[in-house]
N, C-alpha and C positions, 0 to 999 in steps of 0.2 A: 218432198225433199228437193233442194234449189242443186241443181247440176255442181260439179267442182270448179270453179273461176278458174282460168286461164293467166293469173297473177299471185304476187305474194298475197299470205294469209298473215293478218296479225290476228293474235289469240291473246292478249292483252287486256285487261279490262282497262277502257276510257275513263271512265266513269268513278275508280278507285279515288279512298280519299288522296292517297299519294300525288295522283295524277291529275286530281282536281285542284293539290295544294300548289306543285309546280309542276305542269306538263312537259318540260323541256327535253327531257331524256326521251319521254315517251312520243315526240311530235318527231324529236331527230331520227328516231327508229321508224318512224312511218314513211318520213322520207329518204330514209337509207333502203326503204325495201324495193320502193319503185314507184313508177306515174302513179298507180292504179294499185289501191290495196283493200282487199277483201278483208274485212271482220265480221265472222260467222256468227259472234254473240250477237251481234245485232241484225244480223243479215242485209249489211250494206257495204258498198263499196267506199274506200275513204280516198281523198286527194289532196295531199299533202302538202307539195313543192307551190311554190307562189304561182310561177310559170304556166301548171298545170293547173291549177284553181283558175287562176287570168282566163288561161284556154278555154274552159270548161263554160266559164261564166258568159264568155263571147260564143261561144256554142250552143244557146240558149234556144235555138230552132231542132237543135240534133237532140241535148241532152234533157230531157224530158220528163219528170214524171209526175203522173197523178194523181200519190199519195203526198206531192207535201215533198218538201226539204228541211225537213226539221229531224232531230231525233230527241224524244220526250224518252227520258229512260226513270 
């Protein structure tokens, strides 16, 4: 079981037809939550704000991982 993040938690399904048809609502609530947003359905962290994507993307040495940046749902 992955420890409780230290950030908001979206409980939202991504992946709904709604949200597939327009996301709008649903991208503005990920970024109304903060930098850094946990969704435990998929068990990943989501980064929403342009600024913080930018960041993240230039952080490239820090933010790391070895499974892959993709999410196949």
């Amino acid at each position: 079981m992955l420890a409780q993040p230290e950030c908001a938690i979206f409980t939202g399904d991504l992946f709904s037809d709604e949200v597939l048809a327009d996301g709008t609502t649903t991208y503005k609530a990920l970024r109304d939550l903060g930098d850094v947003v946990w969704v435990p359905e998929l068990g990943l962290y989501v980064v929403a704000r342009y600024h913080d994507v930018v960041a993240g993307l230039r952080a490239h040495d820090v933010l790391i991982s070895g499974k892959g940046v993709s999410v196949n749902h």
